[in-house]
N, C-alpha and C positions, 0 to 999 in steps of 0.2 A: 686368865689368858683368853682374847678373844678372838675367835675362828671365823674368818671371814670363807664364807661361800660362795660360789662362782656363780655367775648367771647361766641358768637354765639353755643348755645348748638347742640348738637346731636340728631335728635329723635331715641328714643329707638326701637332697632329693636328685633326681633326674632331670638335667634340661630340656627333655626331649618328655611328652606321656605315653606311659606304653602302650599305649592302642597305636602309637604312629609305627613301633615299630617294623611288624610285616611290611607297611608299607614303604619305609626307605630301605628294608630289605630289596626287595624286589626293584625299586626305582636305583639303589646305588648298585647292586650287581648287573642290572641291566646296563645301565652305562659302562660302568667296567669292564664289560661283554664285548659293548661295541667299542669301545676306543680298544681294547685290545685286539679285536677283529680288525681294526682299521690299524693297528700296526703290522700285524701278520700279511694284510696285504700289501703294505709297503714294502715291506722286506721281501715280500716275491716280486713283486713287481720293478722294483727301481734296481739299477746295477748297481756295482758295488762303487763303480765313481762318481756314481749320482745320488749316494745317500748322505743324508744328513745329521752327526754323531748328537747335535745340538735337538731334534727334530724327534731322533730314535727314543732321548734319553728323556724329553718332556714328556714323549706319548705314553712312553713304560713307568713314569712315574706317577704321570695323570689319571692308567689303570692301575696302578697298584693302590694309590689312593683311596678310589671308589670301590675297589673288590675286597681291602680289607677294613673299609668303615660297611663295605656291605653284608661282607660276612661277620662283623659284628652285630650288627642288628640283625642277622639270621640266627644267630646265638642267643640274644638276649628274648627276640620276638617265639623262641622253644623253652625258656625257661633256663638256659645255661648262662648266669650269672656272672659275665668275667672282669 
């Protein structure tokens, strides 16, 4: 019987090195910060027949984006592996 053996795998690496990661820490919560600061003031400021559902729903998805790829890399850049 002959047993054929698989090629030698790759381990899995990171696309990103982790020395960057502090730093899109801090660069993707920072933005998330401000777009969601820059919604909070829309929604004080504009009435409510001047708001925009199309406007509201890009902005809050555009921070949610960068706050939780930011808070990824604030996890990974402490050593919590997720």
């Amino acid at each position: 019987m002959i047993l054929l053996q698989a090629p030698p795998a790759k381990p899995i690496t990171s696309p990103v090195s982790d020395a960057w990661y502090p730093t899109l820490a801090l660069l993707m919560l920072s933005i998330g910060l401000v777009v969601t600061a820059s919604f909070f003031i829309y929604e004080a400021t504009s009435s409510k027949r001047n708001r925009s559902l199309a406007k509201e729903l890009i902005t809050g998805g555009v921070a949610s984006v960068f706050l939780g790829f930011g808070s990824l890399f604030l996890l990974l850049s402490a050593g919590v592996y997720v």
